[in-house]
MDAnalysis code that builds the backbone (N, CA, C; Angstrom):
import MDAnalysis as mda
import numpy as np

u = mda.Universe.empty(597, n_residues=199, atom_resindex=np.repeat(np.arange(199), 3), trajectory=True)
u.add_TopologyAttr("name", ["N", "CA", "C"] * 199)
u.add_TopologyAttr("resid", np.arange(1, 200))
u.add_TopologyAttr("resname", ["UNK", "UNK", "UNK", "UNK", "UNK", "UNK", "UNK", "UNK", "UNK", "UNK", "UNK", "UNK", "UNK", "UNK", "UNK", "UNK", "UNK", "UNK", "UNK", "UNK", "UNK", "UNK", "UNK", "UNK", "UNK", "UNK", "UNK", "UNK", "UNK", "UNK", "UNK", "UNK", "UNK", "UNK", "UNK", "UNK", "UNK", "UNK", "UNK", "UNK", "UNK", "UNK", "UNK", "UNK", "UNK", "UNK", "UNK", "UNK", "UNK", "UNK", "UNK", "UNK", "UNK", "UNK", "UNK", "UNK", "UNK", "UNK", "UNK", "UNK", "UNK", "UNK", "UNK", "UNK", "UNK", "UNK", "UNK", "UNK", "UNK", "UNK", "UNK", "UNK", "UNK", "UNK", "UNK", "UNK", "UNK", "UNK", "UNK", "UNK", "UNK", "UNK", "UNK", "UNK", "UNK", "UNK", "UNK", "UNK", "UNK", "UNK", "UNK", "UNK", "UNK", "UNK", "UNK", "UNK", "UNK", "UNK", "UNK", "UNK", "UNK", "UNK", "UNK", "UNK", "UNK", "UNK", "UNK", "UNK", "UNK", "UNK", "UNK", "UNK", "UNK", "UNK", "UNK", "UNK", "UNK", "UNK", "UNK", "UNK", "UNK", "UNK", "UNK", "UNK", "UNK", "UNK", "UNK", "UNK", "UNK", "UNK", "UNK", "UNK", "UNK", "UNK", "UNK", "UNK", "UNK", "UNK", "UNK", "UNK", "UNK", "UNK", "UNK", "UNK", "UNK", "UNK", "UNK", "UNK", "UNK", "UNK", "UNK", "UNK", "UNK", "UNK", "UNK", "UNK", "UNK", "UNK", "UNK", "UNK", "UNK", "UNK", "UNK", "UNK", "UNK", "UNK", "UNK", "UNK", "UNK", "UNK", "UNK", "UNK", "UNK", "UNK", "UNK", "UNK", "UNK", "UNK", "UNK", "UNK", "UNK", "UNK", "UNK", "UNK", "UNK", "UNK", "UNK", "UNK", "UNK", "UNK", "UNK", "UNK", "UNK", "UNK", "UNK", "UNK", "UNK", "UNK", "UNK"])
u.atoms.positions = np.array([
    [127.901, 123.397, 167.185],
    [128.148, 123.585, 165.773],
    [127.321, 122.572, 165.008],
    [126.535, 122.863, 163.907],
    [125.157, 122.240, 162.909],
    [126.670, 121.397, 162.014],
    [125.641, 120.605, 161.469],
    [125.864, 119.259, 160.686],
    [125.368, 119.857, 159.079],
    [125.746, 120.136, 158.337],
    [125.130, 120.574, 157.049],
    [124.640, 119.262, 156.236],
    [123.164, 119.535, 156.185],
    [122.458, 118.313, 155.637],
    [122.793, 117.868, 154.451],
    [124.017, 118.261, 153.906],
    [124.382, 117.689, 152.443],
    [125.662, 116.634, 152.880],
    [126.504, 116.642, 154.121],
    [127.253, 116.022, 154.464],
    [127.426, 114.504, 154.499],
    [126.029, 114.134, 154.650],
    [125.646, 112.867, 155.265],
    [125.758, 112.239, 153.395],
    [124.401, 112.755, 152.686],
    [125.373, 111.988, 151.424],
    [126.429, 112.365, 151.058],
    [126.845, 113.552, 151.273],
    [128.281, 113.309, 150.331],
    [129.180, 112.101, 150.846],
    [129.025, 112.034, 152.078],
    [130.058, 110.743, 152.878],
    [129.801, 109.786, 152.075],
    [128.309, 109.617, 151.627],
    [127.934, 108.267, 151.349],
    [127.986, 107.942, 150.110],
    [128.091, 108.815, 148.970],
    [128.199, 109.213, 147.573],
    [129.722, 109.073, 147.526],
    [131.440, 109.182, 148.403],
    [132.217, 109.116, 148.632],
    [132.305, 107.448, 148.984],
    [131.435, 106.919, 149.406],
    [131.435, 105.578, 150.277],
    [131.293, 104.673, 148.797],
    [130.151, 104.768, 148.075],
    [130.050, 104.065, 146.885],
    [130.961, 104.045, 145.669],
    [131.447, 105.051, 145.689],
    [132.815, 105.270, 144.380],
    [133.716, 104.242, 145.047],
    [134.407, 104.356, 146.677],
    [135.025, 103.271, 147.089],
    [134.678, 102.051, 147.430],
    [133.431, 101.915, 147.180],
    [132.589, 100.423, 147.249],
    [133.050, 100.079, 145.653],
    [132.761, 100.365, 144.478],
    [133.233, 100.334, 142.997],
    [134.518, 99.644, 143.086],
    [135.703, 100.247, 143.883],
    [137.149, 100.012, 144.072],
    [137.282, 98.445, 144.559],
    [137.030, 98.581, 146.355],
    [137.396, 97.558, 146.919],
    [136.009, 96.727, 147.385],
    [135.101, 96.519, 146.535],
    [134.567, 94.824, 146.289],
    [132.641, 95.640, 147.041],
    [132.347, 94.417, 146.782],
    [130.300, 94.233, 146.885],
    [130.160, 94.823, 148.493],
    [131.168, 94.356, 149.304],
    [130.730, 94.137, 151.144],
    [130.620, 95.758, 151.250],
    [131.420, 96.344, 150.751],
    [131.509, 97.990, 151.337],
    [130.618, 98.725, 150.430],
    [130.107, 97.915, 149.375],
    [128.820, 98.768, 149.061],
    [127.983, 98.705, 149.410],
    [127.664, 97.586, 150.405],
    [126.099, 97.329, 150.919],
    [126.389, 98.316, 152.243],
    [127.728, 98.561, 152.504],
    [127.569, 99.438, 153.987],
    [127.022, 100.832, 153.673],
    [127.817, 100.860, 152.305],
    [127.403, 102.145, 151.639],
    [125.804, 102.410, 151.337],
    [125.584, 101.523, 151.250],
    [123.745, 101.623, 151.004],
    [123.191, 102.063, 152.472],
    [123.390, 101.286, 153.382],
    [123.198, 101.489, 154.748],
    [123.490, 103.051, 155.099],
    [124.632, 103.673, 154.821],
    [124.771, 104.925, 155.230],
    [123.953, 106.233, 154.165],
    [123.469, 105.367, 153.054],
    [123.017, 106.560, 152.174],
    [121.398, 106.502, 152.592],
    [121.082, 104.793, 153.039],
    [119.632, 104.655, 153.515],
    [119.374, 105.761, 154.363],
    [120.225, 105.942, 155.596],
    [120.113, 106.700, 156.637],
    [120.090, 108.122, 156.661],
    [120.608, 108.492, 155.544],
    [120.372, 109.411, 155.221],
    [119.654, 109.918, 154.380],
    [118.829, 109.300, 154.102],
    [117.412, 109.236, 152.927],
    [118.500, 109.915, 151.679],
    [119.276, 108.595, 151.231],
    [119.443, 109.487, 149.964],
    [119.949, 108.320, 149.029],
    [118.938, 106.688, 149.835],
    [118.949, 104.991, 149.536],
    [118.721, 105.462, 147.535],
    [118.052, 106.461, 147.180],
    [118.030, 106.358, 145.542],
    [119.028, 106.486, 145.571],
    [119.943, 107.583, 145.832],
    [121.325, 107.635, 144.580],
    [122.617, 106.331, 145.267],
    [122.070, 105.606, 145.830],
    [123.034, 104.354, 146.468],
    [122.090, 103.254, 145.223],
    [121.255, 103.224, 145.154],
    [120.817, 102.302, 144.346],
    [121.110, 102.262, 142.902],
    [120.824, 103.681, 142.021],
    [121.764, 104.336, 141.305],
    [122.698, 103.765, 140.547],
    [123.747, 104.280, 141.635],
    [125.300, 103.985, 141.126],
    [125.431, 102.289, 141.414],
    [124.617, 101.658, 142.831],
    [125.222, 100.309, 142.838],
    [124.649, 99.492, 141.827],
    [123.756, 99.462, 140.720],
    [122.824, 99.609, 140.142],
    [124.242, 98.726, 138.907],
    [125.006, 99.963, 138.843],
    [126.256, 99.051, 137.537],
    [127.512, 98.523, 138.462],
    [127.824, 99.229, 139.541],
    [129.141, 98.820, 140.213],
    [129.169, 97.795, 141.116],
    [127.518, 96.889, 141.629],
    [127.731, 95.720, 142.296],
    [127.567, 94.588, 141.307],
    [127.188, 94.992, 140.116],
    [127.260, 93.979, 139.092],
    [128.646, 93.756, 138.556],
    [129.678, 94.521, 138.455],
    [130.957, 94.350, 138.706],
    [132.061, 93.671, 139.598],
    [131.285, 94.295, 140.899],
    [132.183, 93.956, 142.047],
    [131.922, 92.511, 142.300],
    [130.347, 91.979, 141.575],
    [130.505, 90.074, 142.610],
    [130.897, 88.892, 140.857],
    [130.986, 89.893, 140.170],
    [131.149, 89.092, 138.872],
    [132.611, 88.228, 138.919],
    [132.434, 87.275, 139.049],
    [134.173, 86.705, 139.316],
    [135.175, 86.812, 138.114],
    [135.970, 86.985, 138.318],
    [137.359, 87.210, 137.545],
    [137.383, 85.961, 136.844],
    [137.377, 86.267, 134.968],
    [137.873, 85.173, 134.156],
    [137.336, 84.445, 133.837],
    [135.507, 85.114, 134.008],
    [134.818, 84.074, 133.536],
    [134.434, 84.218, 131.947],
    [135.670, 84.547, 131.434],
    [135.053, 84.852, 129.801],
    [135.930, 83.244, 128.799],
    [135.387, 83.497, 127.661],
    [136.104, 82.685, 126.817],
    [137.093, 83.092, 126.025],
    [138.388, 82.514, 126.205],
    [139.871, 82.852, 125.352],
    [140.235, 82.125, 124.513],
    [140.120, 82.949, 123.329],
    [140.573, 82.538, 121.983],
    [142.363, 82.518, 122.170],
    [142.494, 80.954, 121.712],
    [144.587, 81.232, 121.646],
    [144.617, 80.074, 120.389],
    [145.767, 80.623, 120.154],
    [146.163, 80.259, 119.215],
    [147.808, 79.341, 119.481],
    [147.593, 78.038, 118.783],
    [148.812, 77.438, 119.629],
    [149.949, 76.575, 118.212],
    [151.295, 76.343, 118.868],
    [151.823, 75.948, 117.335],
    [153.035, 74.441, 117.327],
    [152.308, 73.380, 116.425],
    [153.148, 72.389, 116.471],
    [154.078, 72.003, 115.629],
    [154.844, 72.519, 116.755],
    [156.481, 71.999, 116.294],
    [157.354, 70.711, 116.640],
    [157.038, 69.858, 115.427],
    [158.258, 68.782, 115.291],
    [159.518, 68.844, 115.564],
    [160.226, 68.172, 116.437],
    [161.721, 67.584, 116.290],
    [161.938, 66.210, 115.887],
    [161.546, 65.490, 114.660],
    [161.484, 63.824, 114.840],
    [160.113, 63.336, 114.946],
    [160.194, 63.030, 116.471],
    [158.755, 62.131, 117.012],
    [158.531, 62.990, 118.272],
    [159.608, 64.046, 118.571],
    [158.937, 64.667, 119.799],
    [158.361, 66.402, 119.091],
    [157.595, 66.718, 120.213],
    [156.971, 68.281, 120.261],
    [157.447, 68.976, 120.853],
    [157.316, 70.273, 120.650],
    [157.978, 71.195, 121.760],
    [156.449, 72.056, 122.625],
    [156.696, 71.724, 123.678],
    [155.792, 71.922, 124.664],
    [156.380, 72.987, 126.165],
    [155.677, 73.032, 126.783],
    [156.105, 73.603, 127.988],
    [155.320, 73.108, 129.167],
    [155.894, 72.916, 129.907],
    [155.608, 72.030, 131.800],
    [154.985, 72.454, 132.216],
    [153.723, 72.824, 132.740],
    [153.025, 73.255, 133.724],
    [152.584, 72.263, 135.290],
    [152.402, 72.839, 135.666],
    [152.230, 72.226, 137.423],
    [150.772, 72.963, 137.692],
    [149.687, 72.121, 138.193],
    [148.458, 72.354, 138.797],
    [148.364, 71.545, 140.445],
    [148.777, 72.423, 141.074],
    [148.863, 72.290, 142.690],
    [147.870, 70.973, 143.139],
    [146.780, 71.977, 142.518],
    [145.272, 71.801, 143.401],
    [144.533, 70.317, 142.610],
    [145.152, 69.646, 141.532],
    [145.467, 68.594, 140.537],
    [146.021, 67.623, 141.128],
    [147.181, 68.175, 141.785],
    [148.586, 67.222, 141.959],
    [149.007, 66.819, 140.147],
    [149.374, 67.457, 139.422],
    [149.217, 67.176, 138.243],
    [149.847, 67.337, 137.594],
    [151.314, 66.893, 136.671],
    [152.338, 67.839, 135.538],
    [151.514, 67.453, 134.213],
    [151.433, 68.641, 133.580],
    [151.108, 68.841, 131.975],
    [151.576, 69.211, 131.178],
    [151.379, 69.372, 129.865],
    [151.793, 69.712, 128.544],
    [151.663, 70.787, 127.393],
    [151.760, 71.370, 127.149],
    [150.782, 72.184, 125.913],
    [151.788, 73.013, 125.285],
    [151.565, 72.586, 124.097],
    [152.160, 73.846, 123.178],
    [152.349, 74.815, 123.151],
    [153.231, 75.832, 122.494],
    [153.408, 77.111, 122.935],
    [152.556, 78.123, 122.443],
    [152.222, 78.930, 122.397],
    [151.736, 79.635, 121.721],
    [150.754, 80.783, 122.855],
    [149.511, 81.255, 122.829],
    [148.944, 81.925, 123.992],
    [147.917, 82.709, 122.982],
    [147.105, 83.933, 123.753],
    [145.889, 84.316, 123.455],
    [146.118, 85.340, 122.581],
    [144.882, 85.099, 121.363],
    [144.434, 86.183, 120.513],
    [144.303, 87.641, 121.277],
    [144.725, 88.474, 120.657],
    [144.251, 89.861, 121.084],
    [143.187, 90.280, 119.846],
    [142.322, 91.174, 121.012],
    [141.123, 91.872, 119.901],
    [141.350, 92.077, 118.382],
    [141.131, 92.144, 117.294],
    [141.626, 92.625, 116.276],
    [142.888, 91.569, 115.773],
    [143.456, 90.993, 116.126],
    [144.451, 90.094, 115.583],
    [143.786, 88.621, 114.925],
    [144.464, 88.631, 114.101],
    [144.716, 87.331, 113.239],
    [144.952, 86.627, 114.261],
    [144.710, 84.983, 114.228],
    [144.904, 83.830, 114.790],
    [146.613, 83.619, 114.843],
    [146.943, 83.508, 113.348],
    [148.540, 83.190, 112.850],
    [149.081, 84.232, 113.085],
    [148.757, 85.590, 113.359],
    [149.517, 86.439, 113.529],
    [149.798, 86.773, 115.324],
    [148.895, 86.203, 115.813],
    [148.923, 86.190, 117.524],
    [150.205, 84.847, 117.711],
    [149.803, 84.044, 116.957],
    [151.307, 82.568, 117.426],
    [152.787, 83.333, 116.897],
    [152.483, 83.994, 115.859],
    [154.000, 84.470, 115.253],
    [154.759, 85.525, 116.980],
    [153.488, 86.562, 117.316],
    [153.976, 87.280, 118.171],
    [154.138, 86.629, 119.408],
    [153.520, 85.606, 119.449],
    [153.676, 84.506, 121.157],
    [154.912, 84.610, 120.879],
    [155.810, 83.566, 119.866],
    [156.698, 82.748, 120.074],
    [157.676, 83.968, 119.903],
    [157.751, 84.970, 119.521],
    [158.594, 86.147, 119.758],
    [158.716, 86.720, 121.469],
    [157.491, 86.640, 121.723],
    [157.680, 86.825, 123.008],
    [158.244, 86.069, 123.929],
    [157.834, 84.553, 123.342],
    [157.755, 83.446, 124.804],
    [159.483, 82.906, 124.311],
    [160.033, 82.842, 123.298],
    [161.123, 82.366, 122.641],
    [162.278, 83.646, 122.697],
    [161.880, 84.340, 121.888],
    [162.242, 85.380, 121.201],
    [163.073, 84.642, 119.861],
    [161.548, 84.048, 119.610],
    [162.168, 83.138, 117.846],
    [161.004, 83.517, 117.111],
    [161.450, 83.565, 115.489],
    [160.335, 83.777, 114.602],
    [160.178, 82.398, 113.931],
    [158.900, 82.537, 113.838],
    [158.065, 81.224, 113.382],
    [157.616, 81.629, 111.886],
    [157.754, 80.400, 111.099],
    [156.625, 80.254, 109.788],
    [155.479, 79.125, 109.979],
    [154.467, 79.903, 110.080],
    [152.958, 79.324, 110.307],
    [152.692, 78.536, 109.490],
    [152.236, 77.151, 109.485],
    [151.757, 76.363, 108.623],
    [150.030, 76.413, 108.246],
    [149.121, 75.356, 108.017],
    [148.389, 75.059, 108.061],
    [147.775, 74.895, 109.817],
    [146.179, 74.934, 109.208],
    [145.299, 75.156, 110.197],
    [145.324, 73.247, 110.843],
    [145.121, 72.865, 111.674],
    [144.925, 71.256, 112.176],
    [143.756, 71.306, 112.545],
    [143.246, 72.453, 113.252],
    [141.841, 71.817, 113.619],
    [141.520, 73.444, 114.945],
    [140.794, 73.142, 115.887],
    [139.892, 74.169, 116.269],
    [139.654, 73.340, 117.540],
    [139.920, 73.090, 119.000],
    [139.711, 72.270, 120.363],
    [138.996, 73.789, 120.686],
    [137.725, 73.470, 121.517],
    [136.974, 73.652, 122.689],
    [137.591, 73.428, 124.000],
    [137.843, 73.647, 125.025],
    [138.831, 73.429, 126.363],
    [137.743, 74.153, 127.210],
    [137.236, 73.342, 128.647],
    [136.247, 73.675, 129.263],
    [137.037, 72.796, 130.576],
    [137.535, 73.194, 131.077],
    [138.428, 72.788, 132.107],
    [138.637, 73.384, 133.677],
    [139.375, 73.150, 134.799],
    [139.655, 74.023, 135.999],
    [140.852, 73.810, 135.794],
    [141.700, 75.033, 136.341],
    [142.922, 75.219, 136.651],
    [143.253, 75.765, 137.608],
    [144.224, 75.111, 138.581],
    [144.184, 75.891, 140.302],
    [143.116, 76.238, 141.013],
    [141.858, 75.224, 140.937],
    [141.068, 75.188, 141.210],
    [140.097, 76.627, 140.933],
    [140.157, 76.581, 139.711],
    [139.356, 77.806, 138.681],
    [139.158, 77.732, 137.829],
    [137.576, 77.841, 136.947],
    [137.027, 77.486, 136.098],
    [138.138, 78.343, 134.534],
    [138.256, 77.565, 133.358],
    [138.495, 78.185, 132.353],
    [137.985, 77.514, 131.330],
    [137.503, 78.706, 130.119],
    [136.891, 78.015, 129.006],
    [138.138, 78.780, 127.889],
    [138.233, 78.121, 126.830],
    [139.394, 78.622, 125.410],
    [138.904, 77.757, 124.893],
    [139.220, 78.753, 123.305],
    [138.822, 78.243, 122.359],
    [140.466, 77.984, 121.710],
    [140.860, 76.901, 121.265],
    [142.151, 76.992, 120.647],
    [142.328, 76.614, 118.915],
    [143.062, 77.503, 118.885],
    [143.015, 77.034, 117.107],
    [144.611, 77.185, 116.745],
    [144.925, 75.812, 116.276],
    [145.948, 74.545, 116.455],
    [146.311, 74.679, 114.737],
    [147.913, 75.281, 114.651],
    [148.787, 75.574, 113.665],
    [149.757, 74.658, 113.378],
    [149.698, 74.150, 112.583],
    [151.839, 73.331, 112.122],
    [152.534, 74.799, 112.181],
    [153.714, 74.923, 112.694],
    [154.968, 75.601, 112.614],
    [156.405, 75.078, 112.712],
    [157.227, 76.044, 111.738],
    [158.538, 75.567, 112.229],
    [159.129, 77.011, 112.175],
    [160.248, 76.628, 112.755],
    [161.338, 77.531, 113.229],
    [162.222, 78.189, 111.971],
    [162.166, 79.581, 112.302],
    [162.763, 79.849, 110.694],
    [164.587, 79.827, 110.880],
    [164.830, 79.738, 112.288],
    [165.975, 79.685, 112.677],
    [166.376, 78.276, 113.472],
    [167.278, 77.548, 112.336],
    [167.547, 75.975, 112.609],
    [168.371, 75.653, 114.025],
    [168.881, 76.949, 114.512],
    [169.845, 76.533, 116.021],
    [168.494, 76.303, 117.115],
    [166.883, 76.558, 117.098],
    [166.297, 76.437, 117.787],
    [166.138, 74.750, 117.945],
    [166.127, 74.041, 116.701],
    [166.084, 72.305, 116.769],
    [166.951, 71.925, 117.743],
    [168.452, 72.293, 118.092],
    [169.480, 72.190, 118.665],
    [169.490, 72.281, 120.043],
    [168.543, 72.984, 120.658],
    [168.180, 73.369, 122.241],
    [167.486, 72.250, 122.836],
    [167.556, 71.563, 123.310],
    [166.747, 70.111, 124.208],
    [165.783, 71.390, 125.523],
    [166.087, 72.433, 126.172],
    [165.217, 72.949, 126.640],
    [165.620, 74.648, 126.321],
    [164.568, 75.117, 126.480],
    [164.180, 76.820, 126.504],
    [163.611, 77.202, 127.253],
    [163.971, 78.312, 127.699],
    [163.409, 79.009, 128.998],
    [162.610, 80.015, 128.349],
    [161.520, 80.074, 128.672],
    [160.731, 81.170, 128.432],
    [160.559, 82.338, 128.894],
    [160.550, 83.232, 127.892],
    [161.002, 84.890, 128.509],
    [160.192, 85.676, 129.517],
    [158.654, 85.230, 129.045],
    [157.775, 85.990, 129.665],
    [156.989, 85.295, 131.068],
    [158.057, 84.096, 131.209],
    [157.133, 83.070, 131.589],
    [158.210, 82.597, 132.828],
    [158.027, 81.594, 134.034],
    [158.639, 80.697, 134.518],
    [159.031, 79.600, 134.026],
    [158.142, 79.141, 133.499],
    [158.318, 77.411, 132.374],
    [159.496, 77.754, 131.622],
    [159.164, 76.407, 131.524],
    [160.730, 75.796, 130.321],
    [159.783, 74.952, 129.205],
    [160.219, 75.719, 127.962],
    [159.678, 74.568, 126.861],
    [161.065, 73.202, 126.330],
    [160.177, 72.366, 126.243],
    [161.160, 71.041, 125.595],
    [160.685, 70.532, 124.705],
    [161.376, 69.349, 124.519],
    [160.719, 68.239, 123.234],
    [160.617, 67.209, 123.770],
    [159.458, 66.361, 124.151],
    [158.731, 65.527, 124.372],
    [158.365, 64.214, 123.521],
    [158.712, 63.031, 123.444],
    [158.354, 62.503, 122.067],
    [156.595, 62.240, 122.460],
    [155.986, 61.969, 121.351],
    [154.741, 62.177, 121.391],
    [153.848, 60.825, 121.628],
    [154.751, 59.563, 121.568],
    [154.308, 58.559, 121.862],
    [154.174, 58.071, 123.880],
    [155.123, 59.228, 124.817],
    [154.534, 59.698, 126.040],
    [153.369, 60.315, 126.030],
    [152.775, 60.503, 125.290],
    [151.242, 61.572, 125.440],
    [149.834, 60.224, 124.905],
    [151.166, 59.701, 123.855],
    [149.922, 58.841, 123.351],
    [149.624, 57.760, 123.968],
    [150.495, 57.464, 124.815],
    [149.993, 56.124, 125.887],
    [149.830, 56.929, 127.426],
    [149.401, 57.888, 127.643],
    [148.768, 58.530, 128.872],
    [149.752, 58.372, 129.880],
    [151.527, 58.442, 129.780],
    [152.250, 58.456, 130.819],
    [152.659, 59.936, 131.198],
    [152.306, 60.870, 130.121],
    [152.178, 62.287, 130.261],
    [150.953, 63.253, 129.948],
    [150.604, 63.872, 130.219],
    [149.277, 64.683, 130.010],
    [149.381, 65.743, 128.714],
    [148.645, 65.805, 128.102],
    [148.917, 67.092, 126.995],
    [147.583, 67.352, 126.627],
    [147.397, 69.067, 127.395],
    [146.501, 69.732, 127.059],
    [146.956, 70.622, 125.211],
    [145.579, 71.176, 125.132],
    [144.380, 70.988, 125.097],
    [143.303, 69.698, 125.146],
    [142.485, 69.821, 125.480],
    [142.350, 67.846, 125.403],
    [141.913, 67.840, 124.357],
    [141.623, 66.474, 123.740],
    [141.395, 66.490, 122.445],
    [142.762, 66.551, 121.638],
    [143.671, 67.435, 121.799],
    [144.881, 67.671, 121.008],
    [145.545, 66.781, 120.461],
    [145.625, 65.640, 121.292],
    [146.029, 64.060, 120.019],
    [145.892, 63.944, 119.497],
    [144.805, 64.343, 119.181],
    [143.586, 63.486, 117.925],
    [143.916, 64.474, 116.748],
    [144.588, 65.191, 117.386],
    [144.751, 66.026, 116.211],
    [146.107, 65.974, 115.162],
    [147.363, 65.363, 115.823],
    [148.190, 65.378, 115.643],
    [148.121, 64.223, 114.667],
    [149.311, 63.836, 113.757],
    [149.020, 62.789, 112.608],
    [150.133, 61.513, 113.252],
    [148.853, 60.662, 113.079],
    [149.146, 58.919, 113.903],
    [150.442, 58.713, 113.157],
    [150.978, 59.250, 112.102],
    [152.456, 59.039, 112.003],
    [153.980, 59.303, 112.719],
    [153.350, 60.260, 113.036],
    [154.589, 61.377, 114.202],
    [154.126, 60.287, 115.479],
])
């Protein structure tokens, strides 16, 4: 029984759509089987946009977030993070990333709905941090742009910690003179400098 000479690429035209899926290694096999079957153009083709995909690493873009400082006194309300690969506990405000099309102040109002399930009144702008950092041993770049807020609901002052909804962390209040003598860490860096030498 004959082999129908269209078989050999279709296998291999089948091979590259699942090279697209699961990563660069199974497209080069895929090249190999379309070589062999003289049909190395349409492997070149398609790998042409889908191995420029498959070796591009995850997350190498820049994230706009938007983040919001809230006073209790002399402390902030922040949330704990842990970096393994650091050995490291940190700090940072709440807040999280712009979506396409959104306002800056209107991305922190919907964080803290999410991460709280509290509504915020946005203050003034503080300033604009650059963040070019690793985390878990992985490159990240953000752009952050740094709000005064307070709580439009006063039982939130009252909570010493919050669990975050969307999140594992716990946000607290921190006084800010731990950040300012380096016995605690508080990202964004730069972010001190931003805060007013009075608080």
């Amino acid at each position: 029984m004959g082999v129908s000479p269209w078989a050999v690429p279709a296998v291999g035209i089948v091979a590259v759509a699942l090279a697209g899926v699961f990563g660069g290694g199974w497209a080069w096999l895929a090249v190999g089987v379309l070589g062999v079957a003289g049909a190395g153009w349409v492997a070149g083709l398609v790998l042409r946009e889908a191995r420029t995909a498959s070796v591009m690493p995850m997350g190498l873009t820049i994230r706009p977030l938007a983040l919001g400082i809230i006073w209790r006194g002399d402390a902030l309300l922040v949330f704990e993070g842990r970096d393994d690969f650091k050995g490291e506990t940190y700090y940072r405000p709440l807040g999280g990333g712009v979506e396409f099309g959104e306002g800056s102040k209107d991305a922190l109002v919907r964080e803290f709905r999410e991460e709280l399930g509290a509504e915020i009144k946005v203050g003034d702008r503080l300033g604009v941090l650059e963040n070019v950092f690793t985390w878990r041993d992985r490159p990240g770049h953000e752009i952050a742009f740094v709000f005064t807020a307070e709580f439009v609901d006063d039982s939130f002052y009252r909570r010493d910690e919050m669990k975050i909804l969307d999140d594992p962390a716990t946000a607290r209040w921190v006084d800010v003179r731990e950040f300012r003598d380096g016995s605690k860490i508080l990202y964004p860096t730069g972010l001190i400098g931003l805060l007013s030498a009075d608080q």
